[in-house]
MIGUSE-859079 format. One record per residue: x, y, z of N, C-alpha, C, CB in turn. Coordinates in steps of 0.1 Angstrom, whole numbers, plus 5000, padded with zeros to 4 digits. Each point is the difference from the previous one (the first is absolute). Glycine has a CB too. Layout:
! residues N
XYZXYZXYZXYZ
...
***
This chain:
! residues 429
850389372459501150004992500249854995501150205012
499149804974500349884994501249875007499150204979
501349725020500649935012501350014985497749815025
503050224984501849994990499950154993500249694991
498750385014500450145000500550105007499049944992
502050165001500950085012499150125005502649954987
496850125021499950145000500350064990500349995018
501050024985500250054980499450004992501449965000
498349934996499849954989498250054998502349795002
497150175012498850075001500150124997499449885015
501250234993499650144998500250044984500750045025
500749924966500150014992498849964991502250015008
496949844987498949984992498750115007500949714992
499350435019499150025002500650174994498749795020
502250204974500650164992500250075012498750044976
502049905034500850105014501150024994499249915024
501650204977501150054991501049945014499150264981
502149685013500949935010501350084994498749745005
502150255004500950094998500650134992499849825008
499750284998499550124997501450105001497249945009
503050164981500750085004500150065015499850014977
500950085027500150065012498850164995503349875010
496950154973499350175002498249924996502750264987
497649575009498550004997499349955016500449924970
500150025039499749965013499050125005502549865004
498950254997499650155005498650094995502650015000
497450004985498850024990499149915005501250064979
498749805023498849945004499450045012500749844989
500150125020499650065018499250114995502249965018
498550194975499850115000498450014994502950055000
497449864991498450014991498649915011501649994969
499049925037499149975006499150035013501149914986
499950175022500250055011499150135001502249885000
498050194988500350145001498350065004502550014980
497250075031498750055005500050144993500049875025
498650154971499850114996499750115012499249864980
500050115030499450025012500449965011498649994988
502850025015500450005012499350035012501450044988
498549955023499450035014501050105006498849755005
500450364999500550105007500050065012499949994985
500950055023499950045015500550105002499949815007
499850275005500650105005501350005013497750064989
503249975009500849975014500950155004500249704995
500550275016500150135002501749994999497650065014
502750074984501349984991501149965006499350164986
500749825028500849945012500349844991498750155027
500449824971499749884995499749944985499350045022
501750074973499949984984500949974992498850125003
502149795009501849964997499649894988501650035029
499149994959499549864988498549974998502149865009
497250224993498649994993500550064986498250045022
500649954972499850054984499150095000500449814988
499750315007499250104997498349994989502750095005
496349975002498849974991499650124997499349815008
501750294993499350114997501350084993498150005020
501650104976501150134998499950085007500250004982
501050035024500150125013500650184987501349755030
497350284973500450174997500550085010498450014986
502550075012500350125012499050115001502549974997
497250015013499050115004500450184997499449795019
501850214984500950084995501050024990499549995016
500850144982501749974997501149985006499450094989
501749835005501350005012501250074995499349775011
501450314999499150015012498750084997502149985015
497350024997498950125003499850134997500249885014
501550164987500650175007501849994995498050025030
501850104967502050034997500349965015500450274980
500349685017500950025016501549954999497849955014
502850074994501650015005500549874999499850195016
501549764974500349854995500850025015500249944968
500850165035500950025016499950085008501449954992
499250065015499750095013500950094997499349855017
500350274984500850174997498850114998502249894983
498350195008499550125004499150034984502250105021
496849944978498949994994500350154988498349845024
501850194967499950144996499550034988501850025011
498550124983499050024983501950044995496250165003
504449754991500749984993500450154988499249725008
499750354990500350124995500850115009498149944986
501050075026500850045009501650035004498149935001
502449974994501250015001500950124988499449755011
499950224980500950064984500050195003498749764977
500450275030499950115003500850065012498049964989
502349925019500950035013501750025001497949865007
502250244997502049994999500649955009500350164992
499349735015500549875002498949885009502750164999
497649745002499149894996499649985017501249874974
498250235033499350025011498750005006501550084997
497549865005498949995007499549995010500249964989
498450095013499850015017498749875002500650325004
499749625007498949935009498650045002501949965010
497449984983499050115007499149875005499950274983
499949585020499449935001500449854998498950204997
500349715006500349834999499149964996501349965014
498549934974499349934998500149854997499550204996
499649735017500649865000498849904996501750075020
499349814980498649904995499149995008501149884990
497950145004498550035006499750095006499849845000
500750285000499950155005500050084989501049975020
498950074970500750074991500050165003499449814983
501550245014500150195003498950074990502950005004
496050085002499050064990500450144997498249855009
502750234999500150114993500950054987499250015022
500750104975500650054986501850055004497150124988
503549854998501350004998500450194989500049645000
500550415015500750134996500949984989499850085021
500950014970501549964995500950015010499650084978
501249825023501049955003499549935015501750204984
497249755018500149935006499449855000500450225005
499949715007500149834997499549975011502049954986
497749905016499349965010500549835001497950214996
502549745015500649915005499349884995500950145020
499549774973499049895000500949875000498150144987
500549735015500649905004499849884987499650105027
500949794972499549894989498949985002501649904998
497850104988498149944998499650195004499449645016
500850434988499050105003499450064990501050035018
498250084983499250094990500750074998498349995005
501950084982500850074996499450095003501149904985
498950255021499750145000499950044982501350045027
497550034980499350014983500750124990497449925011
503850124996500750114993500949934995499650195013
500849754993501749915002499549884983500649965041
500750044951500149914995501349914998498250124994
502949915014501249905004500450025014501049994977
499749895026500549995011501950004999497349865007
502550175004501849985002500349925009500750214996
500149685003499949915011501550105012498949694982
500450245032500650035008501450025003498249935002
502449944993501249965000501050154993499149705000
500050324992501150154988499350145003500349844973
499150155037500150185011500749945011497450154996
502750015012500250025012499250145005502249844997
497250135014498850045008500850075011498249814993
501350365008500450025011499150105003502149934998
496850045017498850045001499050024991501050075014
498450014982499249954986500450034985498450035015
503050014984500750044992500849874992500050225013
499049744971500949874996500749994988498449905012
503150104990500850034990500249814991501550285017
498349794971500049894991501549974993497450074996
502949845008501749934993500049954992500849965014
497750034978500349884988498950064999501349765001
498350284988498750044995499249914987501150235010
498249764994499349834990499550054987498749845022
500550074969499550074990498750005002501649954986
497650165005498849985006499049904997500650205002
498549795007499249845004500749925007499149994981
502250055023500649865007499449975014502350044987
497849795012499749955015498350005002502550125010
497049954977498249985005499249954989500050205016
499449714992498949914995498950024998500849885007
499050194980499050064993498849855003501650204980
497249905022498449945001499849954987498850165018
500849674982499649934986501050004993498050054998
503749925005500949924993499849934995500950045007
498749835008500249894999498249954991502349985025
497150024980498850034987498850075010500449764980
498950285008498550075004498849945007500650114982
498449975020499249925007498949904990500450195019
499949724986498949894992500949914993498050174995
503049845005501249924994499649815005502150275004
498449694984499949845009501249965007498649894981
501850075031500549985011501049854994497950145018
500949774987499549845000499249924992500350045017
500149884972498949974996499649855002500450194985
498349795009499349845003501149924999497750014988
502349875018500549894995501850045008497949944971
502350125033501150035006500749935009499150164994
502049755008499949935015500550145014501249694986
498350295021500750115013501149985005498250045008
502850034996501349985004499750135008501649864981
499850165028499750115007499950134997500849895011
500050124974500450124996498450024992503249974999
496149984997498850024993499049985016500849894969
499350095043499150075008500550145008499249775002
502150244995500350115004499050144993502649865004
497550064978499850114992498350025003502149944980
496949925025499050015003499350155012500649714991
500550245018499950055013500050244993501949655018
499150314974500050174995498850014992502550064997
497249875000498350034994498850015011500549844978
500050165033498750005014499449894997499350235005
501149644993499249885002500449945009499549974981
499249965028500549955012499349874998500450215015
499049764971499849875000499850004987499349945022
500749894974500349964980499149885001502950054990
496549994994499149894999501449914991496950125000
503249775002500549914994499449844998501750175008
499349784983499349874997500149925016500849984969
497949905025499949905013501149904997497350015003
503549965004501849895000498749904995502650045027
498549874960499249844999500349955013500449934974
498949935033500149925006501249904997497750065003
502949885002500849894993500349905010500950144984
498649755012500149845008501349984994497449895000
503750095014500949904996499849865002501450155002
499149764993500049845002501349904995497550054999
503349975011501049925000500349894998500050105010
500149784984499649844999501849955000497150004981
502449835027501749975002499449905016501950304987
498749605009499949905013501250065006498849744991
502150295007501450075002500050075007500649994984
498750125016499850115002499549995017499550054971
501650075039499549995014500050135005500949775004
498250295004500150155002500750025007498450044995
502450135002501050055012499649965012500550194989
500149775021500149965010499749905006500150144998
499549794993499749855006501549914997497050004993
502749885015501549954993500049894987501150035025
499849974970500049934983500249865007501350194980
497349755015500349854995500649924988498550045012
501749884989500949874988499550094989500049715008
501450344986499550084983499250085001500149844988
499750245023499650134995500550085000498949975003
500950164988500150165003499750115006500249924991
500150185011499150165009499050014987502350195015
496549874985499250034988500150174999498349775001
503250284991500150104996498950064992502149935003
497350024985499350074991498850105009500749794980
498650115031499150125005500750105004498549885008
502450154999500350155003500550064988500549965023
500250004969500650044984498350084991502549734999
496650205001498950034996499450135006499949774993
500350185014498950105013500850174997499749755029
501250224976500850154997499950054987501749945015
498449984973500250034987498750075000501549804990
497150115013498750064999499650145006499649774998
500650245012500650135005500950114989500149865024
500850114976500850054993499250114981501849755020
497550124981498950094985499249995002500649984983
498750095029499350085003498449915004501750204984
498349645017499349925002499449965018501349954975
497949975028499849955011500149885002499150155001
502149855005499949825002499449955011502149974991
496449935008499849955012500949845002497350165000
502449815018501249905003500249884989499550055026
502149954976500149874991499449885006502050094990
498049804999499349885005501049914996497650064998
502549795008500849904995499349894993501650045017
498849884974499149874995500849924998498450094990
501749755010500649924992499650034988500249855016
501450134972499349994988500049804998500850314988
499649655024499849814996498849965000501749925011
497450234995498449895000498950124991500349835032
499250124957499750104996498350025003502149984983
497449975026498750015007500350145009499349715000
502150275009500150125010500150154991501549835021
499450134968500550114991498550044997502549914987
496650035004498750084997499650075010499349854986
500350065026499750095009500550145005499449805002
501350214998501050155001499950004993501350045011
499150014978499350094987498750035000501449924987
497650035017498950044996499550085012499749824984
501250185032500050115007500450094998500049915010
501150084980501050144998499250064992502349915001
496950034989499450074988498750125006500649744984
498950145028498650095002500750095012497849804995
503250235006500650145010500550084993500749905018
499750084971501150094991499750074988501549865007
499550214989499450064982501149894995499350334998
501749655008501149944988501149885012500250314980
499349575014500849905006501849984998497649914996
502950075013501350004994500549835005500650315001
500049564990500849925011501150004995498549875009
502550094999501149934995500549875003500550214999
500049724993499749805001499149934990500150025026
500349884970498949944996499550034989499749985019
501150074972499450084983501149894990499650365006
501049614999500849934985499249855001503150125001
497849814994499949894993500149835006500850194984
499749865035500349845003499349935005501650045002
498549845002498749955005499050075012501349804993
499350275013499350085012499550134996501449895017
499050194975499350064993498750064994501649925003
497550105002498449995001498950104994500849915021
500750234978499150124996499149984989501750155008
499449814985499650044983498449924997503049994990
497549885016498849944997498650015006501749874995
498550195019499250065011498950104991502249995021
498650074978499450174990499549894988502250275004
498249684987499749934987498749995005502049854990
497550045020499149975003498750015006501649964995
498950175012498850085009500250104994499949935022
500650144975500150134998500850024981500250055034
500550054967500350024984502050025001496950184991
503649815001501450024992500050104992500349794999
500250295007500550134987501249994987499550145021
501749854989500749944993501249885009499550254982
501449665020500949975007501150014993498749885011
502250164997501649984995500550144991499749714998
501150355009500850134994501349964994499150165019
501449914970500849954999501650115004498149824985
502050145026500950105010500549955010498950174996
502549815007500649935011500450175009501149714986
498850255031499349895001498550045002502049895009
496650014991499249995004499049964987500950145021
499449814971499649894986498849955007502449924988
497250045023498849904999498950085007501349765000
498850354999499050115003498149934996502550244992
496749835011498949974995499350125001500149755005
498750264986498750085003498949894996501050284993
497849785018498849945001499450075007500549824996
498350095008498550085007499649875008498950194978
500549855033499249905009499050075006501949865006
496950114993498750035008499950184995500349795028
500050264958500350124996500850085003498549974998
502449985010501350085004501449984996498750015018
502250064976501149994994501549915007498650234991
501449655004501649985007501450044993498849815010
501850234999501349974997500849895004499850204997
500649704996500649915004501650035000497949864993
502750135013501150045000501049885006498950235002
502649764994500549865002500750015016500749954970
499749935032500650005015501350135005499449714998
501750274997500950045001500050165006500549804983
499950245027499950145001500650084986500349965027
500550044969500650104992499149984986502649995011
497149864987498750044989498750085003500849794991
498850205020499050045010500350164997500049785020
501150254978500650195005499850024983502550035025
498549864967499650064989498450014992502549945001
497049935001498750014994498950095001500549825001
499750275017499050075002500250164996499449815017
502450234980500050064994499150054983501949945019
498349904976499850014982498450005001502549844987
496850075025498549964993499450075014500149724983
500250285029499150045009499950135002500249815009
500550334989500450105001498550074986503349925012
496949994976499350014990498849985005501549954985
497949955025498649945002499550135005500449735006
500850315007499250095011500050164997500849825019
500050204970499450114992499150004994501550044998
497849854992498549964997499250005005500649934992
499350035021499150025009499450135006501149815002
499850274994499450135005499850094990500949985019
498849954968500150054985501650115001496549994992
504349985008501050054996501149924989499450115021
500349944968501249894988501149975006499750104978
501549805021500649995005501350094995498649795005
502550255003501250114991501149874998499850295015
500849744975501249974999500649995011499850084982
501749835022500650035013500850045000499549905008
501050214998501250135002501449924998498650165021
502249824965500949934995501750125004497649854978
503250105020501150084992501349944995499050175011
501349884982500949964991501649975002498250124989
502449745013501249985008501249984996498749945012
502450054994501149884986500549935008500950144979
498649725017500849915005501449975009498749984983
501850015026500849995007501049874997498450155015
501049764983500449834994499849964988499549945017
500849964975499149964989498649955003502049964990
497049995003499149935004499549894988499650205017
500249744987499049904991498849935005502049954991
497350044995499049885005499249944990499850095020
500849754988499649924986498049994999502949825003
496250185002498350005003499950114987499449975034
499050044964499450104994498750075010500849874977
499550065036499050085007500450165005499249765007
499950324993500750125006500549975015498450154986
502349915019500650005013500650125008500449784990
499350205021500150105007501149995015497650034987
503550025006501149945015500150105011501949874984
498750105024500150095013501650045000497849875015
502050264982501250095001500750135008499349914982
502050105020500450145005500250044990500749985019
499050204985500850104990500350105007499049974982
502050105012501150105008499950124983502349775023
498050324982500650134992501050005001498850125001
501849924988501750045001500350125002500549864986
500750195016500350174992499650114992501149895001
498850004991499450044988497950044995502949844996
496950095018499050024996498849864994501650244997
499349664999499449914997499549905009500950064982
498049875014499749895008499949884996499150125009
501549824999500649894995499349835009502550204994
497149725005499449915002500549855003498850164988
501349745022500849865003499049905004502150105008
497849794985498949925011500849945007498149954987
500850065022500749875015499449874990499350155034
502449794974500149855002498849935005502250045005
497649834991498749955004498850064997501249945015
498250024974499150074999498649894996501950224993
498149675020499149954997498650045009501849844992
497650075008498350105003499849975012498749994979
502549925028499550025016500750065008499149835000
502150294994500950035010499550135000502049854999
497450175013499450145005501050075004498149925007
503350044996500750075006500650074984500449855027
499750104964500650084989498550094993502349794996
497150225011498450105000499950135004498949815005
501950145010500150125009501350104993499249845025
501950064973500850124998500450044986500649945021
498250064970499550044988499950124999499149844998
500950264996499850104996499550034988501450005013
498649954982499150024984499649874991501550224996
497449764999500049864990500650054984497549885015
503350014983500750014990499249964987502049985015
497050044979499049974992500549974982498450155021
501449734978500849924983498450004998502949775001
497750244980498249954995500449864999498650204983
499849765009500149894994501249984990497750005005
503349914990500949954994501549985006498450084984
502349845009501249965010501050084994499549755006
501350285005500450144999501649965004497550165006
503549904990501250015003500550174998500249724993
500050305020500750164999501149985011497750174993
503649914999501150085000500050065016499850054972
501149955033500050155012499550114996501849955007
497950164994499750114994498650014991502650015003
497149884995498450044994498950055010500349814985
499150225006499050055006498349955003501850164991
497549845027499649945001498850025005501849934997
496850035006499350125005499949945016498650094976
500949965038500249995006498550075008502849954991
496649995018499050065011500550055015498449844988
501750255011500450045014498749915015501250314985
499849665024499449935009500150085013500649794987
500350245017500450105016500750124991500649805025
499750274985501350154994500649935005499650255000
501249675003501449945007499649855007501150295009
499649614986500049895006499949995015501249954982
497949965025499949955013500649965010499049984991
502349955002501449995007500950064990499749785013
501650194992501650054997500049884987501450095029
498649944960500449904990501050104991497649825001
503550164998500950074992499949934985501550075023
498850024963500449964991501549984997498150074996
***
């Protein structure tokens, strides 16, 4: 680098795009990232909590299987009755879950059954229990249902061969539940990227040691680590570096690179004298783009070292939370060739006024509450600078402005990312 030149100024005469929208940041990662050919594995579905799906799950069946009984009562052929002068049936049998009753239905007679069971193949409603009364096998009906009621016709819910699950799906329980009714006892799914964290910060001292002159706890590894978990990634252990010496910095990175699919650090990406990334990557490796333009976490970066993707990411935890929402969430869906989605927004009204004088997009940390009425309504917490983790925790939704300076009213309307169902502490509006 030329001597009285900035980084900047380098990357810029080499056409690195410098401060980049937030949807062009996302589009880049996404385009650069994105695998055609994912790696695939099998695991077993005990073990398929937040994986991604590489297959489509067909039901082997239909669901259900078999008519059977939504309650527990008495099983009958609903014509039966219209012919009878008064609403009386006899016992002739029980059919329970996983027993079902095989013989035939006389007129006027019924057979005891239980929830989930087989319907008797004469029988096409049930009467629930609660609206007879039973005396030896004689069962008088008090409420008489319409017919079909209470039973769960075979292939409601769909037929056999139906798609279940499809590719690209993340797993949650309720989608291994659905696995598990297809008789699968194991899923091929994608292989988790790898992901190197790397922390940088002379500052910086790990949980449990004790803090020397000017230091801090180094939150961001555990903040990362969980996050990476969280979409569906593998984080192997974090690592620490000075970013004051940028000999140690290379060296970790170029560990992290040859362990990982996707580097992550935080520290060391902006502009001050200790600052090392940008130019680090300039020089060994490549610049995608630096600098988002989005508070907080503006001095973001993308690059490459030894062929492996970084994310540079800024110190601050809360930029750290927000950035890896907007750019890393995008990476580690690319990685397993999955486009990135949109993020699950909704629509709020302001509780306060708001302003803001910037044109960067920004993303505040807010409560929201429903009213009476039904609406949702939205407040940011106080403090909303990029190191107070405690106004992180008891966030509930990011309050998301675009780009331009904005002045709104109480009552406007705003969009908003849901974060938890309910704040982490007691924070009242």
């Amino acid at each position: 680098m030329a001597p009285n030149m900035t980084v900047e100024d380098l990357l810029s005469s080499r056409g690195v795009p410098l401060r980049v929208s937030v949807e062009e940041a996302r589009v880049a990662v996404a385009a650069a990232l994105m695998n055609s050919s994912p790696s695939i594995e099998r695991v077993a579905l005990d073990n398929a909590l937040g994986r991604v799906l590489a297959e489509d799950i067909l039901s082997p069946h239909s669901l259900p299987p078999f008519a059977n009984s939504a309650m527990d009562g008495y099983a009958f052929r609903h014509t039966d009755l219209a012919a009878a002068s008064e609403p009386l049936l006899q016992c002739v049998g029980e059919s329970r879950a996983g027993q079902r009753y095989n013989g035939r239905l006389a007129v006027g007679q019924c057979v005891r059954i239980s929830t989930g069971a087989v319907m008797p193949a004469d029988a096409d409603t049930v009467v629930i229990q609660e609206d007879t009364q039973r005396s030896q096998d004689q069962v008088r009906l008090q409420q008489i249902p319409a017919a079909g009621a209470n039973v769960r016709k075979a292939g409601e819910e769909c037929a056999a061969g139906a798609q279940l699950l499809s590719r690209g799906r993340g797993l949650g329980a309720r989608g291994l539940a659905l696995a598990a009714t297809a008789g699968r006892d194991e899923l091929r799914v994608l292989a988790r990227p790898r992901v190197a964290i790397l922390t940088t910060g002379d500052e910086l001292a790990l949980p449990g040691q004790a803090l020397g002159p000017g230091q801090i706890y180094d939150s961001n590894s555990a903040l990362l680590h969980a996050l990476v978990i969280d979409a569906g990634a593998y984080p192997l252990p974090a690592t620490q570096a000075t970013a004051d010496d940028p000999q140690r910095l290379l060296h970790a990175l170029r560990r992290a690179a040859a362990a990982a699919d996707l580097v992550l650090t935080t520290g060391g990406a902006s502009v001050g004298d200790h600052d090392h990334l940008p130019s680090l990557l300039a020089e060994h490796g490549s610049v995608h783009f630096w600098k988002v333009r989005m508070k907080p976490g503006m001095p973001a970066l993308f690059g490459e070292l030894a062929g492996k993707p970084v994310l540079a990411l800024p110190g601050n935890p809360v930029s750290v939370f927000a950035t890896f929402q907007v750019l890393v969430r995008a990476a580690l869906s690319a990685l397993q060739g999955l486009a990135p989605v949109d993020p699950l927004r909704w629509r709020a009204r302001l509780l306060v006024p708001l302003r803001k004088t910037h044109k960067r997009a920004e993303f505040l940390r807010g409560i929201h509450n429903i009213d009476s009425q039904g609406q949702l309504w939205v407040r940011p917490l106080s403090g909303q600078e990029s190191h107070r983790s405690v106004a992180l925790l008891q966030a509930s939704v990011l309050l998301c402005l675009p780009e331009a300076e904005i002045d709104l009213a109480a009552g406007a309307l705003v969009d908003v990312e849901p974060l938890f169902a309910r704040p982490e502490s007691e924070v009242r509006l």
